[in-house]
C-alpha positions in Angstrom: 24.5 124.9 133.5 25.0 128.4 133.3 27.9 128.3 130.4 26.0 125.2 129.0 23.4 127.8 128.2 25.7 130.9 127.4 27.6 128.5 124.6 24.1 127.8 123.0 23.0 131.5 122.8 26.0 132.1 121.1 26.0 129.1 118.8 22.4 130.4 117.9 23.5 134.1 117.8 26.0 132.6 115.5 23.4 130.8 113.3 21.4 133.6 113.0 23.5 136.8 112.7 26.9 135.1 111.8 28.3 137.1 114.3 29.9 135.7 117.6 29.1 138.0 120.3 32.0 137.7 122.5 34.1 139.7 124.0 33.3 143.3 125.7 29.5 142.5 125.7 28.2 143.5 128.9 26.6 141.0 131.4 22.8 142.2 131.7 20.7 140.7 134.4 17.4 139.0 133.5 14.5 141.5 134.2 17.0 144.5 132.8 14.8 146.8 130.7 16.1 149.0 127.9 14.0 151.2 125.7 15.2 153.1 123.5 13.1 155.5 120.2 13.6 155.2 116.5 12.6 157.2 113.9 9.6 158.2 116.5 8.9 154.6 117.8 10.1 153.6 121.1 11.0 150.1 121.6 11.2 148.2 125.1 13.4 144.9 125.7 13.0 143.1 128.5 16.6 140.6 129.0 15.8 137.3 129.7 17.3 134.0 131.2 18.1 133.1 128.1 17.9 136.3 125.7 15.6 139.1 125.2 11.9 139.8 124.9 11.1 142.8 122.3 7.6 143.4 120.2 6.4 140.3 122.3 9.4 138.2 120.5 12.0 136.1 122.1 15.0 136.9 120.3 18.7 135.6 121.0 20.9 139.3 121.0 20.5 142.3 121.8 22.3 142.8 118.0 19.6 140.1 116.1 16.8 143.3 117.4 18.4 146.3 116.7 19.0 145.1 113.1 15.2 143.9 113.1 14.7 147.5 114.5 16.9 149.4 111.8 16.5 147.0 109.1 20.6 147.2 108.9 23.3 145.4 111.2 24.2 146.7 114.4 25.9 146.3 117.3 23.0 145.8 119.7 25.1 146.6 123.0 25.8 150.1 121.1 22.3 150.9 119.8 21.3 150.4 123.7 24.0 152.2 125.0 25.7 149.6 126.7 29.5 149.8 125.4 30.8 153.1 126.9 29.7 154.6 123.5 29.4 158.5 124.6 27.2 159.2 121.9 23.5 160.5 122.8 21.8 159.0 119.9 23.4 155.5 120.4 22.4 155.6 124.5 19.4 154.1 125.8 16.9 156.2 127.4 16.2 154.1 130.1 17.3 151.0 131.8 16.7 149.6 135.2 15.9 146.8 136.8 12.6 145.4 137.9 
């Protein structure tokens, strides 16, 4: 069940972004927070079972909001800090379990 429902977030990731998020994307737990400020906003995402929750949306990546954030395509795992990316402005400013 579990890979059923990984294949479907990326065939919809796909759909959406027509990008495959594969590879090095990190494994985040559901109830993972992230929160991270943009040109003076600060934005929360909550992962999910089955993606994320962000500006009380369900969205499928963590790529599909940082573009809705920037209004330009990211990498979601390195606008949240999440690739190894040593760069302060791409790190997330706080994540944690609840």
């Amino acid at each position: 069940p579990s890979t059923k429902k990984r294949l479907l977030r990326l065939a919809e990731t796909f759909r959406e972004t027509g990008e495959l998020p594969i590879g090095d994307s990190p494994q985040v737990k559901p109830g993972t927070r992230f929160m991270r400020d943009w040109q003076g906003t600060r934005h929360e995402v909550w992962s999910l079972e089955d993606g994320y929750l962000w500006n009380g949306r369900k969205m499928t990546s963590l790529s599909q909001i940082a573009g809705a954030i920037t209004g330009t395509k990211w990498s979601g795992p390195r606008f949240f800090g999440l690739n190894g990316n040593k760069n302060k402005e791409a790190a997330p400013l706080d994540q944690g379990s609840s």
